[in-house]
C-alpha positions in Angstrom: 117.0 -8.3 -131.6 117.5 -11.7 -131.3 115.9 -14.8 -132.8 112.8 -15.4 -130.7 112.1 -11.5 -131.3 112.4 -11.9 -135.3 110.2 -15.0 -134.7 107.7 -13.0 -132.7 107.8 -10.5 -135.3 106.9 -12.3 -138.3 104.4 -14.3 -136.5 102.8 -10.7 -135.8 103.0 -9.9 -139.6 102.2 -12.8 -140.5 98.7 -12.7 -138.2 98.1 -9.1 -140.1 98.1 -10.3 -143.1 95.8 -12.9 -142.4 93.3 -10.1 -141.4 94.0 -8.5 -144.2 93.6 -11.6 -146.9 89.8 -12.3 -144.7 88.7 -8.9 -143.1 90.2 -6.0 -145.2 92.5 -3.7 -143.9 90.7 -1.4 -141.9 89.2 -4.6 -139.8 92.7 -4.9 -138.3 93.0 -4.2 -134.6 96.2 -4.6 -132.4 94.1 -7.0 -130.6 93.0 -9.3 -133.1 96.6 -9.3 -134.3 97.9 -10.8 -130.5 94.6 -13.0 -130.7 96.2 -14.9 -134.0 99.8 -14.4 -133.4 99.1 -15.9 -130.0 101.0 -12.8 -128.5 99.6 -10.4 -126.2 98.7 -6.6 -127.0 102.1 -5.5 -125.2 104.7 -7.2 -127.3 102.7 -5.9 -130.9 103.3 -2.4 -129.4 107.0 -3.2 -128.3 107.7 -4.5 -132.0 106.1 -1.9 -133.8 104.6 0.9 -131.8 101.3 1.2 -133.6 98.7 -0.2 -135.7 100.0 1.6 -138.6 103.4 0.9 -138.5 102.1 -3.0 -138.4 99.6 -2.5 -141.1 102.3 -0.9 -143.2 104.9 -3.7 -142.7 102.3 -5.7 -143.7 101.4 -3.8 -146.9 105.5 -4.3 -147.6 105.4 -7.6 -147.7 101.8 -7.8 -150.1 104.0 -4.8 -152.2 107.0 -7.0 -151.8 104.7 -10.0 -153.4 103.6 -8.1 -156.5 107.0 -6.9 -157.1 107.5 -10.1 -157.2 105.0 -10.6 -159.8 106.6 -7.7 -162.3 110.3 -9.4 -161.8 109.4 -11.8 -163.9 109.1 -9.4 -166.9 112.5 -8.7 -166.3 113.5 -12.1 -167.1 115.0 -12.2 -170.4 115.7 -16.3 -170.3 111.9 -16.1 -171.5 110.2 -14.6 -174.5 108.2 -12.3 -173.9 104.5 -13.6 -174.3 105.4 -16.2 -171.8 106.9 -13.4 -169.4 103.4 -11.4 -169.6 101.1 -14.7 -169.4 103.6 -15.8 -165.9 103.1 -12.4 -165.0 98.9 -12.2 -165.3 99.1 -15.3 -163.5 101.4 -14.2 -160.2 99.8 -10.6 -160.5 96.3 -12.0 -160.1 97.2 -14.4 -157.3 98.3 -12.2 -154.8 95.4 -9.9 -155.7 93.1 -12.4 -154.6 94.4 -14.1 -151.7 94.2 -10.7 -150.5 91.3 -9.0 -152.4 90.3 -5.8 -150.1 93.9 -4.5 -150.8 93.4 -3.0 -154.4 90.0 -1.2 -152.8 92.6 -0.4 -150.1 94.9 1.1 -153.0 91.9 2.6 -154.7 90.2 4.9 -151.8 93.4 5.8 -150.5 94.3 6.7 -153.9 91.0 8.8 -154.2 91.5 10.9 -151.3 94.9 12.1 -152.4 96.6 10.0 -149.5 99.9 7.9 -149.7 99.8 4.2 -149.8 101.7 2.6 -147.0 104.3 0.3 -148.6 105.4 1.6 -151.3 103.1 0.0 -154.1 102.4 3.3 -155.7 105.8 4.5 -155.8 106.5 1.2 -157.5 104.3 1.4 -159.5 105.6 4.9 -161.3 108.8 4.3 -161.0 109.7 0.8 -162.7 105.7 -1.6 -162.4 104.2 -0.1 -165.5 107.5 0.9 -167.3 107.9 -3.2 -167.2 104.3 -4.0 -168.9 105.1 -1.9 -171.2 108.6 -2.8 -172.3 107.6 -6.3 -172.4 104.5 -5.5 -174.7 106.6 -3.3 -177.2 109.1 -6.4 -177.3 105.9 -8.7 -178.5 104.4 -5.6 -180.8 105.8 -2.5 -181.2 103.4 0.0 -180.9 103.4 4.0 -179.9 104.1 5.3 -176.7 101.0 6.3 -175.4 98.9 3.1 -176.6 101.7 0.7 -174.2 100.9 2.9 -171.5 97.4 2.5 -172.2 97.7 -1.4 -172.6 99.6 -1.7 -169.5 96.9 0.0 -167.4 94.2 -2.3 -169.3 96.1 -5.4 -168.1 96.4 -3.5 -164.3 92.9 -2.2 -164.7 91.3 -6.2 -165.5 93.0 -7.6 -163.1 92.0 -5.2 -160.5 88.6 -4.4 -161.4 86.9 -8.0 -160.8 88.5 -8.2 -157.6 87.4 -4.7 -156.3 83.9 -5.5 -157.0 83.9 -9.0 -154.7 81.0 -11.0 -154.7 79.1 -8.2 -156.7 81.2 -9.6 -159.4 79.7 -13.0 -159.0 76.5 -11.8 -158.6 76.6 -9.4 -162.0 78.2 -12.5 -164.4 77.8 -15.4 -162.2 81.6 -16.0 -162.0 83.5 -16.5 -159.2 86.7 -15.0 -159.9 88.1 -15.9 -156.7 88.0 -19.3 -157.6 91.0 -20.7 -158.8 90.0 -22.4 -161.9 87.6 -19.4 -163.4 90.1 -17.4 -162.3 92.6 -18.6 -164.7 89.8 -19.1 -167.3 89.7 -15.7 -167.4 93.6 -14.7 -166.9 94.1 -16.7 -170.5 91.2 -14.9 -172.1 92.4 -11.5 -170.5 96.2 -12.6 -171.8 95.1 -13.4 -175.1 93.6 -10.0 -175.3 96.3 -7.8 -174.6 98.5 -9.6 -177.6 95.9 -8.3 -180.3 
């Protein structure tokens, strides 16, 4: 593939995951897709063959981001504390510039079906292994209450942006707003060192 198909390529992804970030997921049609990525409808099926396999690129890339987010526990140049505080921060940014993808997560989750991009697997195999490594380096603490520390973190970072604008409505926050948004990553960060 040459250059101008790579180009045409990311511009496609790139146009999905603007759907995504304002429309959800299952609001993604191949059209809209050539609509924003100024393509037509026959050059999304030549690149990827099918919704799905654009929608799941897609979901890559979003996995790719919060992957992203959990490197930096890895980072032993910082302490830890700082490490978990960076990581709340990155976590929660990518959750809400694209805030239908943990309901996404969620219902796919519920019916016992696998989530395109690998995010789950990630999950299990190194995402939560990293929360809690990085907590026992700040406290040490048993096994099982890590695990269940690290899901708190997960869970409180999710949970606001499941519930949208319900959220607002229920405290009168908007979460999605940058500033209360980080109002409440401190308080949710200096929770999870008690």
């Amino acid at each position: 593939m040459g250059l101008n198909g790579y180009k045409t390529k990311n511009k496609i992804i790139d146009a999905t995951l603007d759907i995504i970030a304002s429309e959800g997921v299952q609001n993604v049609t191949i059209r809209k897709i050539a609509a924003i990525a100024a393509v037509n409808v026959a050059a999304v099926n030549y690149h990827f063959g099918s919704k799905d396999v654009v929608i799941t690129d897609a979901l890559k890339t979003i996995t790719s981001r919060l992957m992203e987010a959990f490197a930096c526990l890895k980072n032993q140049d910082m302490d830890p504390v700082s490490r978990i505080r960076l990581f709340i921060n990155q976590y929660s940014r990518v959750v809400s510039e694209y805030p239908d993808i943990i309901n996404y997560f969620i219902t796919r989750s519920f019916n016992h079906e696998i989530i395109p991009g690998g995010y789950q697997d990630y999950l299990k195999e190194e995402g939560i292994e990293l929360i809690r490594r990085t907590l026992l380096e700040i406290k040490p603490d048993e096994e099982a209450v890590l695990s269940m520390r690290a899901v708190q973190i997960l869970s409180a970072l999710s949970f606001p942006i499941m519930l949208g604008n319900h959220i607002k409505e229920a405290i009168g926050l908007d979460l999605l707003d940058p500033e209360v948004r980080q109002s409440y990553n401190d308080l949710l960060f200096k929770n999870s060192l008690k």
